[in-house]
C-alpha positions as CSV (number, residue, x, y, z in Angstrom):
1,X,0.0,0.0,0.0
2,X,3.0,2.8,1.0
3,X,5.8,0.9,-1.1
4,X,5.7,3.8,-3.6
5,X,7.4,5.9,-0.5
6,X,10.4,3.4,-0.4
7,X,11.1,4.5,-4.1
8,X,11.3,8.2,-3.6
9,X,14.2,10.3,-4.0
10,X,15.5,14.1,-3.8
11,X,13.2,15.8,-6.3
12,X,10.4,14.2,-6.6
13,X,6.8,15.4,-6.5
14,X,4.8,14.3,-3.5
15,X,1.2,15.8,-3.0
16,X,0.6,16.6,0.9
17,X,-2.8,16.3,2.7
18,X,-3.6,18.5,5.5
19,X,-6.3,17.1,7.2
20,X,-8.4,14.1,8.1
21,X,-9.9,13.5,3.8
22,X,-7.9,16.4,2.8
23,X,-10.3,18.9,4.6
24,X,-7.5,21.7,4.9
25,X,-6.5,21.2,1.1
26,X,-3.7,19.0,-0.3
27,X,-0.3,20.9,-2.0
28,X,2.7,19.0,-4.8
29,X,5.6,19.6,-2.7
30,X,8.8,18.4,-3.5
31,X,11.6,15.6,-1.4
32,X,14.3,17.2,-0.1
33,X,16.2,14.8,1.9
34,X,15.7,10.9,1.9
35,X,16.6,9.6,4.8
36,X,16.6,5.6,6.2
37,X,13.1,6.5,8.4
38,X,11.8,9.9,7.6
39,X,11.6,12.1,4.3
40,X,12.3,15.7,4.7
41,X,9.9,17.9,2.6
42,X,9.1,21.3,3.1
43,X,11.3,21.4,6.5
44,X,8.9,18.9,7.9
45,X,10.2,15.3,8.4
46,X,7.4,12.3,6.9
47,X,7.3,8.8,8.2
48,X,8.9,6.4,5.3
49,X,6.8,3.5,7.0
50,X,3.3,5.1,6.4
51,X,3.5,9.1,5.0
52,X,2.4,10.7,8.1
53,X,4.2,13.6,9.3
54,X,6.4,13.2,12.5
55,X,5.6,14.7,15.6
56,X,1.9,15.0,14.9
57,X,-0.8,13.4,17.7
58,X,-3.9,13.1,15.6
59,X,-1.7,12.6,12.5
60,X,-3.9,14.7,10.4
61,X,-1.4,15.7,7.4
62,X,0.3,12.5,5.3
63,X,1.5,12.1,1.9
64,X,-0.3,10.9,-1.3
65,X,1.1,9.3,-3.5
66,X,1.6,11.7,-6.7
67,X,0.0,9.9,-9.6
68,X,-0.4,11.5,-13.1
69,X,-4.6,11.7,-12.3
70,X,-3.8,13.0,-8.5
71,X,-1.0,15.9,-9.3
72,X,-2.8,17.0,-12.1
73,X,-5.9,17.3,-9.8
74,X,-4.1,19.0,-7.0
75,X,-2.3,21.6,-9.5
76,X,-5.8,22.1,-11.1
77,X,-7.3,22.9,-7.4
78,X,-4.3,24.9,-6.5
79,X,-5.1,27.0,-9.7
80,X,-8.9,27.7,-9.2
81,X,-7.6,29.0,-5.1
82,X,-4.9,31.0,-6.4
83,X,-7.5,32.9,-8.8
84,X,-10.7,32.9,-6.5
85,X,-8.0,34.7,-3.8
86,X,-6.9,37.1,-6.2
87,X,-10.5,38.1,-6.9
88,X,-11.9,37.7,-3.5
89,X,-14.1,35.1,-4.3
90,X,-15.0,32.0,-2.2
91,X,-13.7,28.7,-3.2
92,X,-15.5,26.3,-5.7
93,X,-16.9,28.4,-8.3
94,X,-14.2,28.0,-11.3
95,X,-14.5,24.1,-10.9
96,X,-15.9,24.3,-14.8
97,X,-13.3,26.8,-16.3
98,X,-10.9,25.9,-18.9
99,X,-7.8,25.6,-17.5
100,X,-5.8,28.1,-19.6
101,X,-8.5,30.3,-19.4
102,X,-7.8,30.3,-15.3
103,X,-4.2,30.6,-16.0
104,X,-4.3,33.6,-18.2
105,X,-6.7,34.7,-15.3
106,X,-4.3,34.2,-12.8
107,X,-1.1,36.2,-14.6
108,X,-3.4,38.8,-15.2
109,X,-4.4,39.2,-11.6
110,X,-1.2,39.1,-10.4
111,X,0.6,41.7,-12.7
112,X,-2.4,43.7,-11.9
113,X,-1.9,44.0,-8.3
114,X,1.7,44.1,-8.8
115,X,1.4,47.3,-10.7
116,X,-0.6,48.8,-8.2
């Protein structure tokens, strides 16, 4: 079931869930350090043995593993957040956007308030 986190190495993708069923969102970070128990990624340390992060009592955030179908769904969702923040929208309404429509809306937004 969590072989695929005895294969990883510096630089690969990994997608990180915050949250009992991803409540609090899931992010692609990237391995930084492999080491024989624990993986280092974004300055926190992850369990080899089962993805959860160290230190944690309730265990809430744990690694994914980063299939083709489940980065490109976390990248999408990142995308439809980055651009409902820079409009001040609430979450959830760009699910049916194209998504180079929402990047074009994204750069726009950004070099807009940028300019400001």
């Amino acid at each position: 079931m969590n072989g695929w986190l005895k294969n990883l190495k510096v630089g690969d993708p990994v997608i990180v869930d915050y949250g009992r069923d991803s409540c609090y969102g899931q992010v692609i970070k990237t391995v930084e350090k492999v080491g024989k128990i624990h993986l280092t990624i974004g300055g926190e340390k992850y369990r080899i043995s089962d993805g959860f992060r160290v230190g944690e009592m309730w265990a809430h955030t744990m690694l994914r593993e980063p299939t083709p179908e489940a980065l490109a769904r976390v990248a999408r969702k990142s995308l439809e957040r980055a651009v409902s923040n820079l409009m001040g929208k609430p979450h959830g309404w760009l699910e049916k956007a194209p998504e180079d429509a929402l990047i074009v809306l994204r750069d726009a937004l950004k070099n807009a308030r940028e300019a400001q």
